[in-house]
C-alpha positions in Angstrom: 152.2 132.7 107.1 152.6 136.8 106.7 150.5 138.5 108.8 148.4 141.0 107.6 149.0 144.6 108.0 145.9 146.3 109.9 144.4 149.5 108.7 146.4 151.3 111.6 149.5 149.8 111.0 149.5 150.8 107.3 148.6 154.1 108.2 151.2 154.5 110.4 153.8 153.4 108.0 152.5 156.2 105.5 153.0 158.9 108.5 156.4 158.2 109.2 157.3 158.3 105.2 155.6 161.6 104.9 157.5 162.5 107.7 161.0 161.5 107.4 160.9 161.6 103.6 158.9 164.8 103.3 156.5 162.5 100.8 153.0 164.0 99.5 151.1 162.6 101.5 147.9 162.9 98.4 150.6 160.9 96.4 150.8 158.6 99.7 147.6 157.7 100.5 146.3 157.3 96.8 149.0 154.8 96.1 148.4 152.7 99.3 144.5 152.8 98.6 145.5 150.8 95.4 147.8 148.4 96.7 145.8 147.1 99.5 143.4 145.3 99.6 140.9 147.4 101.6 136.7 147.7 102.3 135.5 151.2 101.9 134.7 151.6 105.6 138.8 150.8 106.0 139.7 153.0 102.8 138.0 155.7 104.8 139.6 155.6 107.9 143.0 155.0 106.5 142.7 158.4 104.9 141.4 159.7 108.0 144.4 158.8 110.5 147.2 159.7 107.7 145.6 163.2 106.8 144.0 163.6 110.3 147.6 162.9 112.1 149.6 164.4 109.8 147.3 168.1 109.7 147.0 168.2 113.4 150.7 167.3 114.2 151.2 170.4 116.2 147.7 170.0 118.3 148.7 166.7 118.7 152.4 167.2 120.1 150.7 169.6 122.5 148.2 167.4 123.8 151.1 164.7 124.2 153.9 166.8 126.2 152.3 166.9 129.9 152.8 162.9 129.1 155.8 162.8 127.8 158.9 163.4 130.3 161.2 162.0 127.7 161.3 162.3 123.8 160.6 158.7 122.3 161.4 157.3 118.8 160.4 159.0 115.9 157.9 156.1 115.1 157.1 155.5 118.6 156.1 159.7 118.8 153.7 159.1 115.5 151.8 156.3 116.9 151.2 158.4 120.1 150.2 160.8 117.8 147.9 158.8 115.3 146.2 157.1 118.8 145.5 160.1 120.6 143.8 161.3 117.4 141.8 159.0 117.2 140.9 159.8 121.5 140.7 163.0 120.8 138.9 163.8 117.0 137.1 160.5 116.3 133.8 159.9 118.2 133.1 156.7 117.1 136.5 154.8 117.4 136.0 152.9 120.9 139.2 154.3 123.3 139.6 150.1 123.6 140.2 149.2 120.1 142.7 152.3 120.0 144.4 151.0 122.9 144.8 146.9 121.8 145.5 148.5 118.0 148.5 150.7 119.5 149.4 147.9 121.7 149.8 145.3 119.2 151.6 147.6 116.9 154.1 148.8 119.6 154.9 144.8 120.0 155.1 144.3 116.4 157.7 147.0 115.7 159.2 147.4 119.3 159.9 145.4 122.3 158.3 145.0 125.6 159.8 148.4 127.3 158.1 150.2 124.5 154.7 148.6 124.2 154.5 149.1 128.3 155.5 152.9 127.6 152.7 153.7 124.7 150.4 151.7 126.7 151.1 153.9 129.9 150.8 157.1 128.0 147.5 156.1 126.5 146.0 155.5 129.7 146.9 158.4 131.0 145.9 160.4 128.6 142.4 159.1 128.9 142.6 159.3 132.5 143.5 162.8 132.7 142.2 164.0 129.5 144.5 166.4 126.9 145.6 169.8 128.2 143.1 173.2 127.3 144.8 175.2 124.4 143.1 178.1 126.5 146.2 177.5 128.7 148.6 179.0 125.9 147.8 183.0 126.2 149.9 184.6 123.3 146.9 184.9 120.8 149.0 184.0 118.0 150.8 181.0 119.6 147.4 179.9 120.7 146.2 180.2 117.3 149.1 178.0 116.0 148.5 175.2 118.2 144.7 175.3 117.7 145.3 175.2 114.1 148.6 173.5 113.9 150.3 176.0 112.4 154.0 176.2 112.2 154.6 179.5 115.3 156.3 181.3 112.4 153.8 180.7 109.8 151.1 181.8 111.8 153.0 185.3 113.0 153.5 186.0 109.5 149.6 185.5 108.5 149.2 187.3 111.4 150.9 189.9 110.0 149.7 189.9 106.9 145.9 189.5 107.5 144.9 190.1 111.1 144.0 187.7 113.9 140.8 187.1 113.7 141.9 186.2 109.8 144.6 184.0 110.8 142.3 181.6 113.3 139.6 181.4 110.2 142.3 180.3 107.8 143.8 178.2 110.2 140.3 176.4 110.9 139.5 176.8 107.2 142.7 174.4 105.9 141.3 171.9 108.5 138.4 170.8 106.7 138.4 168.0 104.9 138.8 168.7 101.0 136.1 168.1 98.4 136.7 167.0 95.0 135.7 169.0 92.3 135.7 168.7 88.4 136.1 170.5 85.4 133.6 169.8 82.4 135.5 169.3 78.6 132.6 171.6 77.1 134.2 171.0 73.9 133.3 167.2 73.7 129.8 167.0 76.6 127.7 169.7 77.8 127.6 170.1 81.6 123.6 168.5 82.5 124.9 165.7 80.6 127.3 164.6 82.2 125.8 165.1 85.5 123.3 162.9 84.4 125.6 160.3 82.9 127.9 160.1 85.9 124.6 160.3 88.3 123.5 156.9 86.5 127.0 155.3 87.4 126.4 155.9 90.7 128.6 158.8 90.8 126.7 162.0 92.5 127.8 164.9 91.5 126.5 168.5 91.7 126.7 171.9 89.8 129.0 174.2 91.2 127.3 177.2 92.3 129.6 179.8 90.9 131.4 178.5 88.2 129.3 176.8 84.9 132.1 174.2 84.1 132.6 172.8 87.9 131.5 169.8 89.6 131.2 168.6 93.0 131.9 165.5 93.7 129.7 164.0 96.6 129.9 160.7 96.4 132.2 157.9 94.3 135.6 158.4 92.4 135.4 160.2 89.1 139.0 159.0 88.1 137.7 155.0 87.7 134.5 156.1 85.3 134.2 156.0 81.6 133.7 159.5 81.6 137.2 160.4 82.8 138.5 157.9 80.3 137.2 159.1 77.7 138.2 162.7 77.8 134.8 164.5 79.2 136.1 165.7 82.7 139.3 166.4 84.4 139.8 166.3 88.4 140.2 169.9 89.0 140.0 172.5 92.1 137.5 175.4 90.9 140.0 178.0 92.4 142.5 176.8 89.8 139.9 177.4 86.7 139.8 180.9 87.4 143.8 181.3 85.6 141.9 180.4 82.3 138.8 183.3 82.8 141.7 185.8 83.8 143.2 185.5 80.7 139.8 186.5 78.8 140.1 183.7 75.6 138.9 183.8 72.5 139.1 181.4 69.4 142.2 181.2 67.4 144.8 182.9 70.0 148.3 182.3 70.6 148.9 180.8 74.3 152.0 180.3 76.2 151.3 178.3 79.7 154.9 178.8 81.3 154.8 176.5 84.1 152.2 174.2 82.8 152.4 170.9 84.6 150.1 168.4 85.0 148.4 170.3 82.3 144.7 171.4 84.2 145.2 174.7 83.2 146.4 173.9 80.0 144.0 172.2 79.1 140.9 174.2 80.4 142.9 176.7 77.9 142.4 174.8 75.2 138.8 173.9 75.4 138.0 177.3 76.5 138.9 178.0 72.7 137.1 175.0 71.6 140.1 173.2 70.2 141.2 176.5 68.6 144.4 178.4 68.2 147.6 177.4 69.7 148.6 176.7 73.5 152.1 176.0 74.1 152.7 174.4 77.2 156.8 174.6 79.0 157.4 172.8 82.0 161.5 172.8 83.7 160.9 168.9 84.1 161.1 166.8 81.2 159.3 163.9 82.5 156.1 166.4 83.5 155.6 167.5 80.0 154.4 164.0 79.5 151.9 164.2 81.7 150.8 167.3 79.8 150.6 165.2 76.6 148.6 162.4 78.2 145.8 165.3 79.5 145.5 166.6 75.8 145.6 163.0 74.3 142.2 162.0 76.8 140.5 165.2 76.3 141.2 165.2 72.2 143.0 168.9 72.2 144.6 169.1 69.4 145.7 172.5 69.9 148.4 171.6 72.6 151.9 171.8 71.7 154.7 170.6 75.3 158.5 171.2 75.2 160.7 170.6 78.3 161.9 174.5 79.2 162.9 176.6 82.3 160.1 178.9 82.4 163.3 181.2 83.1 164.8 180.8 79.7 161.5 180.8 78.0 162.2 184.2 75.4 165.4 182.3 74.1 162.9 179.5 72.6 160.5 182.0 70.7 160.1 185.6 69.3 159.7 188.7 70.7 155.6 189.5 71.0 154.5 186.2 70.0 151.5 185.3 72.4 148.4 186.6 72.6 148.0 185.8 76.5 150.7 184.1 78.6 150.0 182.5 82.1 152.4 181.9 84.6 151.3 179.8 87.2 154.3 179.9 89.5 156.1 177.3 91.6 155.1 178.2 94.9 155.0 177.8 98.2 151.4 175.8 97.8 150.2 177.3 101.2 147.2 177.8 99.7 146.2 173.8 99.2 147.0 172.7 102.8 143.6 170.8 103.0 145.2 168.8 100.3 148.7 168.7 101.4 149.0 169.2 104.8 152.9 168.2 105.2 153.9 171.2 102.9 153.6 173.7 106.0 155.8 171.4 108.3 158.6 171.0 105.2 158.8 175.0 103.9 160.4 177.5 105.6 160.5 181.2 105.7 163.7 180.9 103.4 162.2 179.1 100.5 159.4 181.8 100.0 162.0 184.6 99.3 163.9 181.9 97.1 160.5 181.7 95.9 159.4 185.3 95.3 163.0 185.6 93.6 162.2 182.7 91.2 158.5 184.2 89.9 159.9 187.4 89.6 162.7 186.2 87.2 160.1 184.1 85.4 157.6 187.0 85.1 160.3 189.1 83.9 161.4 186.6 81.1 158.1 186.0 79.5 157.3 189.7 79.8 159.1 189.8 76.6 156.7 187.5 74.5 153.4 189.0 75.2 152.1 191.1 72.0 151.1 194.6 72.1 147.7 194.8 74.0 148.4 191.3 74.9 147.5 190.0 78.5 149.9 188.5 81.2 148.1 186.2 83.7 150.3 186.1 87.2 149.1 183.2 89.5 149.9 181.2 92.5 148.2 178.3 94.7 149.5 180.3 97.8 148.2 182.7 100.4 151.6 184.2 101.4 151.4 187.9 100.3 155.4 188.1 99.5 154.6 185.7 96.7 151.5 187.9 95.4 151.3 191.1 95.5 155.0 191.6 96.4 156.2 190.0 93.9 153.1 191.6 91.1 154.4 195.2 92.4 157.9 194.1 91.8 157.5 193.6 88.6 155.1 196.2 87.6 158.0 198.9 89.0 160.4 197.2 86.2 158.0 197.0 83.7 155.9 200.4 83.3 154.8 198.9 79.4 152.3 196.5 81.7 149.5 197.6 83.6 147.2 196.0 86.3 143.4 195.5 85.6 140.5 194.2 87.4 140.8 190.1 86.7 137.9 188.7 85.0 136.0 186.2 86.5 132.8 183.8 86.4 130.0 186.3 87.2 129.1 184.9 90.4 132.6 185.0 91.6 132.3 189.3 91.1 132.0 189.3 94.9 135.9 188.4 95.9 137.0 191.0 94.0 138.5 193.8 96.3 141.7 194.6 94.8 143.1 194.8 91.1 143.8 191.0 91.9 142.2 188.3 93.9 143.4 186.8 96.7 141.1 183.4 97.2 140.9 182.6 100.4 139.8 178.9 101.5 137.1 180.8 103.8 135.5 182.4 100.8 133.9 179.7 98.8 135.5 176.7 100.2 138.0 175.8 97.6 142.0 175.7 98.0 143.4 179.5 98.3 144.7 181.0 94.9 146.6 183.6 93.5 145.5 186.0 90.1 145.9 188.7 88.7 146.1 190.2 85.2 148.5 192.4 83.5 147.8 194.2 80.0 150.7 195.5 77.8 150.0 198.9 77.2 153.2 199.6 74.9 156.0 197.6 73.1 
C-alpha cells in the first residue's frame, strides 16, 4: 500500500517546483489544495510552509550558514529551510514534530548519511539558536536579510525611496495577503451581497475606501453561488483604481491593451453598466479566453477579446478611435510580492529595463488611438520607479499632444495622492503596490 504523503512532505515538493521551475507559487498551492485530500487545519499550514519558506528564503539561508560547512542538495537545503521555519516563525509547531517530520522525510527521499546530516543540523540549530541579523552592519544588507530581499533589489529601493522606506516595504510584502472582492453593481448592490454571502457563512466586510470592495475574512468566495453566478469577482482593491483613473461614463469607446485575466476589463464594463464598447487585446491567445469566460459569468455584454500584441495594437483599428485606453503593462509584478513571493528571487535588474523598453513601445503604439480630449490610463502592479515614472516621463518627452493630470480616485483614497500619479505602496492601505497615472490628449 502507497503511503500517504504528509502535509510537510507535500509542501516540500511544491518548494522545490517553485524553485527549480520558477512556478507561481499562488498557481502552486491552489492547485495542490484541490488535489489533496486535506482538513482545514492542514490546508492552512500547507500554505503556511510553501509561502512562509519560499518569502523568507533569504532569512532563512542566513540563519542556516553558521550550520552549514558544506552546501547540501538542492532538496536537502529546502527542507532545512522549511524546518527551521517552522523553529524559527511558528510558535505553536512543537520543535519535536519538526524534527521526526524532517527526519522521516530525509529517509523517504535520501539515505542514511543524509537523514543523520539534517538531523544534526536541526539540533544544532536549536541548541545554539539562529544567528542576530544585528550582526550584518551595512544598513542595506541588513535590511535585505531581515526582509529577504534580493542585495540588489533592496540597493535599488534604497535608492529610490530611502531606508527607512525600504525596511517598511520590506516588512510590508511580508504580511500575509488578504483577499478582497469586487462587487458587479450592475447585477447586486454592495449590502446585498454582504448579506447573502454572510448567510453562507462567508464573512465579508466593506472596504473602507473603496464602495465596490470587499474583504474577505473568513471562507473562499470562489466555491459560492455568488461567484458563479456573476455578482463578484476576486479582485485586489489597488487594481480597481485603473478603472476610476480612466473617469467612465456610459456609452464610451474602451480599448484595455493588456487585458488578461480580464479584472480590469470587466470592472470597465460594469462601471458603464453594460454600456458602450470595451475591447479587450491580450499577446496570448489562450488568455483572451479567460477574458471571455469573466464577461460570460458577470453577463457583460459590452466586451469584445482579440488575441493582439499590445505593440501592434494601431494596425488593428483607426486612428482616434477610443474614448479612454488603459494599459496595464507587463511588469515586473514587484508590487504583489505578498502574493507572489518567488517573482523577486526569478527577476533581475535586466528584465526591468527590457521591461521599461517594452511599456514604452506599447504606450507609444496606442498613443495613436486615443480621440482628441481622450484619456490614456498608464499602469503597473510594480513599485520599481524605472517602470513608472521613468518610463511616464519617457513618453510624455515624445508625445507633447498628451498631458499629465491629477488621477482620479475613490474619495477616500484623496490622501495618497502626492504627485500627478500614484505610487501605492503596500504600507499605505494594505493592498498589493500599484502603478497609475492619467494622460489627457490635448491636441491631435
Amino acid at each position: 500500500m502507497k503511503k500517504q504523503k504528509t502535509v510537510r512532505a507535500i509542501a516540500l515538493e511544491l518548494i522545490i517546483k517553485i524553485e527549480n521551475n520558477q512556478s507561481y507559487s499562488h498557481l502552486l498551492i491552489n492547485d495542490a489544495l484541490k488535489k489533496q485530500k486535506l482538513n482545514p487545519l492542514d490546508k492552512g499550514l500547507l500554505t503556511e510552509l510553501v509561502y512562509g519558506t519560499t518569502q523568507r528564503k533569504i532569512t532563512l539561508d542566513y540563519y542556516l550558514a553558521p550550520f552549514l560547512n558544506k552546501e547540501p542538495d538542492n532538496w536537502v537545503k529546502n527542507l532545512l529551510r522549511m524546518s527551521v521555519y517552522q523553529l524559527t516563525f511558528l510558535d505553536k509547531v512543537p520543535e519535536h514534530a519538526i524534527l521526526n517530520e524532517a527526519g522521516d522525510i530525509a529517509k523517504d527521499l535520501g539515505h542514511q548519511g543524509v537523514t543523520k546530516f539534517v538531523n544534526g543540523v536541526l539540533r544544532n540549530v536549536i541548541r545554539k539558536g539562529v544567528p542576530s541579523i544585528d550582526e550584518v552592519k551595512d544598513p542595506v544588507q541588513k535590511i535585505a536579510v531581515e526582509t529577504s530581499l534580493p542585495e540588489w533589489l533592496a540597493k535599488r529601493w534604497a535608492d529610490q525611496y530611502g531606508v527607512q522606506k525600504l525596511r517598511e516595504i520590506g516588512l510590508a510584502f511580508l504580511v500575509a495577503p488578504h483577499q478582497s472582492i469586487r462587487v458587479n453593481q450592475t447585477e447586486i448592490r454592495t449590502e446585498q451581497l454582504i448579506k447573502e454571502l454572510n448567510d453562507q457563512g462567508i464573512t465579508v466586510t466593506q472596504n473602507e475606501f473603496i464602495d465596490e470592495a470587499l474583504l474577505v475574512e473568513k471562507g473562499s468566495v470562489a466555491e459560492t453561488k455568488a461567484y458563479k453566478d456573476g455578482k463578484c469577482s476576486i479582485q485586489d482593491e489597488s487594481s480597481m483604481l485603473a478603472a476610476y483613473a480612466l473617469q467612465l461614463e456610459d456609452n464610451l469607446t474602451v480599448l484595455d491593451a493588456c487585458a488578461a485575466p480580464g479584472g480590469k476589463t470587466t470592472h470597465i464594463a460594469e462601471k458603464m453598466h453594460g454600456t458602450g464598447m470595451v475591447h479587450a487585446l491580450d499577446i496570448h491567445e489562450k488568455k483572451t479566453k479567460l477574458i471571455d469566460q469573466a464577461a460570460k459569468r458577470l453577463q457583460l455584454l459590452n466586451i469584445r477579446t482579440a488575441h493582439q500584441d499590445a505593440r501592434t495594437a494601431s494596425t488593428m483599428f483607426e486612428p482616434e478611435t477610443f474614448d479612454r485606453i488603459l494599459v496595464d503593462a507587463p511588469c515586473s509584478g514587484f508590487g504583489v510580492l505578498r502574493r507572489k513571493p518567488d517573482i523577486k528571487y526569478a527577476k533581475t535588474e535586466k528584465d526591468i529595463h527590457k521591461l521599461a523598453e517594452i511599456q514604452l513601445a506599447i504606450l507609444d503604439d496606442v498613443s495613436q488611438l486615443v480621440k482628441e480630449n481622450g484619456i490614456l490610463v498608464y499602469s503597473t502592479c510594480t513599485i520599481d520607479k524605472e517602470e513608472n515614472e521613468t518610463v511616464l516621463r519617457a513618453f510624455l518627452e515624445k508625445h507633447p499632444e498628451f498631458s499629465l493630470e491629477p488621477v482620479t480616485l475613490p474619495e477616500k483614497l484623496a490622501h495618497i495622492k502626492k504627485d500627478d500619479f500614484v505610487q501605492l505602496l503596500p504600507t499605505d492601505i494594505g493592498s498589493d503596490g500599484f502603478f497609475v497615472s492619467s494622460l489627457r490628449k490635448v491636441k491631435s
